[in-house]
C-alpha positions as CSV (number, residue, x, y, z in Angstrom):
1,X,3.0,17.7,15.3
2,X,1.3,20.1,16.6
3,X,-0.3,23.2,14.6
4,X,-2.8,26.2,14.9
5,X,-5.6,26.6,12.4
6,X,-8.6,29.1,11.8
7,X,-12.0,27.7,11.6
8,X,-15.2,29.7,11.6
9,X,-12.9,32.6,12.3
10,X,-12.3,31.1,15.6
11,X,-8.2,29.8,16.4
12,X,-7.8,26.2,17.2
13,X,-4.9,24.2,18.3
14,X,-4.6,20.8,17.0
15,X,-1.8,17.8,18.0
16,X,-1.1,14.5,15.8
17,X,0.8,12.3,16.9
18,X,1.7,9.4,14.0
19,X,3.1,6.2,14.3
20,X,3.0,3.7,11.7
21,X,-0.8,3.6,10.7
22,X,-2.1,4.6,14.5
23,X,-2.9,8.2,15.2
24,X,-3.2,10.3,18.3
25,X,-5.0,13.5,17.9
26,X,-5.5,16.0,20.4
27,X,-8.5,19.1,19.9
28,X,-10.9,21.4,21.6
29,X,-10.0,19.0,24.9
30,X,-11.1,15.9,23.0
31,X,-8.2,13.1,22.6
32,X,-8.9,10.2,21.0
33,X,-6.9,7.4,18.7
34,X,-7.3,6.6,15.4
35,X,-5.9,3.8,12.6
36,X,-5.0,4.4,9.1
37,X,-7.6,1.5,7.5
38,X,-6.5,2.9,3.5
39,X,-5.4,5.5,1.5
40,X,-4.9,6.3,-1.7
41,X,-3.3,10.4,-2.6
42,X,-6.0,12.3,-1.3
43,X,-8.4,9.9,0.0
44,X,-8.4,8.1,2.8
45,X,-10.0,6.0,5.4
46,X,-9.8,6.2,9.5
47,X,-10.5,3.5,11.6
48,X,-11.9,5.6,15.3
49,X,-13.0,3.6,18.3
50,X,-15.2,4.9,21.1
51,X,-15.6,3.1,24.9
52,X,-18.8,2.4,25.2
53,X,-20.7,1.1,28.6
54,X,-18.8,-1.6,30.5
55,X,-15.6,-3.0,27.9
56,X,-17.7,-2.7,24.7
57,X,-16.1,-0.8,22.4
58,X,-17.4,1.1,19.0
59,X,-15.6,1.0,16.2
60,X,-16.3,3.9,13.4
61,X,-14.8,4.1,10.3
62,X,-14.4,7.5,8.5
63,X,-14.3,8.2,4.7
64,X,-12.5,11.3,4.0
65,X,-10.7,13.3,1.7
66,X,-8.2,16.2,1.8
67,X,-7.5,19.1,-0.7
68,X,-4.5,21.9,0.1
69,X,-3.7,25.1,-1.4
70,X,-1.2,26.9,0.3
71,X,-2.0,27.1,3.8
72,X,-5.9,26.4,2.8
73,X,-7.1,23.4,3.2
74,X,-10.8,21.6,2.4
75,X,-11.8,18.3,4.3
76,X,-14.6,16.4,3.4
77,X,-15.6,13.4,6.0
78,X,-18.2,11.2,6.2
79,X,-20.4,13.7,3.6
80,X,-19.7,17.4,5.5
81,X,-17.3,19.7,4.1
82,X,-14.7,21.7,6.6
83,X,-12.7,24.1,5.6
84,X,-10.1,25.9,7.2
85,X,-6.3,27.8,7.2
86,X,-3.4,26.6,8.6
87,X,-1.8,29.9,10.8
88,X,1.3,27.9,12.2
89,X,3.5,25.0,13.0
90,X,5.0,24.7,16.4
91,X,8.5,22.9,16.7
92,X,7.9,20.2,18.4
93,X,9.4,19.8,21.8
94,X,12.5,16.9,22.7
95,X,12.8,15.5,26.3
96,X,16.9,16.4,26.5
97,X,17.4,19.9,24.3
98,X,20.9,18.6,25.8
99,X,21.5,15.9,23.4
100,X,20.2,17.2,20.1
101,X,20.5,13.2,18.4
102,X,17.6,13.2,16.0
103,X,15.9,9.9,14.6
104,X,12.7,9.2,12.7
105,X,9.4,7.9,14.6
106,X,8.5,5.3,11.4
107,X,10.6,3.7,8.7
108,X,11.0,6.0,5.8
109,X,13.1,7.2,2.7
110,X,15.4,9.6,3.3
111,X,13.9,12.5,0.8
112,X,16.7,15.5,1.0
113,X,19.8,16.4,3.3
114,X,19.4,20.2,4.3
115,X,22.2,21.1,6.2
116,X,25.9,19.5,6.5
117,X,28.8,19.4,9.4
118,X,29.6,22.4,10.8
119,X,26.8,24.1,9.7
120,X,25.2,26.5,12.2
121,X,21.5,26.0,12.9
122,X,18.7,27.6,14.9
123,X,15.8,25.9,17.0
124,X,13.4,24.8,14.2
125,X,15.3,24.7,11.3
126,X,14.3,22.0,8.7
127,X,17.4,19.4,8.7
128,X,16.0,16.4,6.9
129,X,13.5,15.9,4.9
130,X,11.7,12.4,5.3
131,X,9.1,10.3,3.0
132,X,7.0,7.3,4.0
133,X,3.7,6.5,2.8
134,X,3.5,9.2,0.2
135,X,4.0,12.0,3.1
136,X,7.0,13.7,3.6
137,X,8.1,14.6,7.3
138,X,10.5,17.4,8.2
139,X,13.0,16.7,11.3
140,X,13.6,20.3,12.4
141,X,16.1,21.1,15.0
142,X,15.4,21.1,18.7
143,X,17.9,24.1,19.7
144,X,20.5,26.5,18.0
145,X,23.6,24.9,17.3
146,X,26.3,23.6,15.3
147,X,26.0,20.4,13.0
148,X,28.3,17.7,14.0
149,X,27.4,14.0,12.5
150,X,25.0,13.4,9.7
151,X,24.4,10.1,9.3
152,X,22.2,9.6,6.3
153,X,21.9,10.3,2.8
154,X,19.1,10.6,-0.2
155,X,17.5,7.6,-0.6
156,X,18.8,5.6,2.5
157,X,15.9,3.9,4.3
158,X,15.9,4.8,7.9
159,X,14.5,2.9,10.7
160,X,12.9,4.2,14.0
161,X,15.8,5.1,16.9
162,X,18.3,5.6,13.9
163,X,20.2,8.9,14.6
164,X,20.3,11.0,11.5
165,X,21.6,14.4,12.6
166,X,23.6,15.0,15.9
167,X,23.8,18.7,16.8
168,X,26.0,20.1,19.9
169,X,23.7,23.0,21.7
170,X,24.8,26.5,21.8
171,X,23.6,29.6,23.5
172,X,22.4,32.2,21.6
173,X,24.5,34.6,21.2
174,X,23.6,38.1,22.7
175,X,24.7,41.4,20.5
C-alpha cells in the first residue's frame, strides 16, 4: 500500500508491503524489512534487521504504539513520539489491468461484499473488504469496469491466489 503523509509540514511518500508477519517498507529512499514479533490493538512490536560488516547481521527490535483519529495519527517507537496526517492513498498498481481477477496476499475473513454482478465500477473503487489479524484490508479495483464473478461471501475465509472478484475492463467512456 502505498500512501502520502505530512510530517513537519514536509510531504512524504511511504510504501508497505505486508505479507503474513514480514513487512517491506519503502521511505525517504530507505528500504528495509521488518517482522511482526507481537501485537496486541494498538501496540505492537517489530523485529528490523540491519547488514552489518561481512554476513553479520543486527537484529533490532521496536516497541511501538499507534493512535488514529481521522486521518491523524500519533506513533510512539522506542520512547519518541511522531506525529503526522495522512493526505492520500494511492490505488495500488496490478501487473495485467487486462485481467482484473482479484485475490488476497494473506489468509483472511471475508469482512463485507461491496459491489455485486453487473455492477459498474471505476479504477479504485473499494470491492471487498478483508480482515486478518485485527486489520481490515480493502481490495479496490484495478480499472473501470463491469462486475462479472464474485466468488466470496461474509465470513468465508479466503486464502492467498483465491480469486474473489473478476471484473471485464472497459474504456472510459468520453461525453
Amino acid at each position: 500500500m502505498r500512501f502520502k503523509i505530512l510530517l513537519n509540514e514536509e510531504e512524504k511518500e511511504i510504501e508497505v508491503i505486508r505479507q503474513g508477519d514480514r513487512l517491506s517498507i519503502s521511505y525517504d529512499g530507505q528500504n528495509f524489512e521488518a517482522r511482526i514479533i507481537y501485537t496486541d490493538g494498538p501496540h505492537f512490536v517489530l523485529e528490523v534487521e540491519e547488514r552489518g560488516p561481512g554476513d553479520f547481521i543486527y537484529r533490532k527490535r521496536i516497541r511501538a504504539a499507534g493512535y488514529l483519529d481521522g486521518d491523524n495519527r500519533q506513533l510512539w517507537a522506542n520512547g519518541r513520539l511522531v506525529s503526522y496526517r495522512r493526505i492520500s492513498d494511492e490505488v495500488p498498481a496490478i501487473s495485467d489491468p487486462h485481467s482484473a481477477s482479484l485475490s488476497p496476499t494473506i489468509p483472511a475473513v471475508v469482512s463485507e461484499v461491496l459491489v455485486k454482478v453487473d455492477q459498474v465500477v471505476k479504477i479504485g473503487q473499494k470491492l471487498v473488504l478483508l480482515e486478518s489479524m485485527k486489520m481490515i484490508i480493502p481490495i479496490h479495483s484495478p480499472c473501470d469496469g463491469v462486475v462479472t464473478v464474485v466468488n466470496c461471501s461474509p465470513g468465508e475465509a479466503v486464502l492467498p491466489g483465491q480469486q474473489l472478484v473478476d471484473i471485464e475492463e472497459q474504456s472510459p467512456v468520453k461525453e
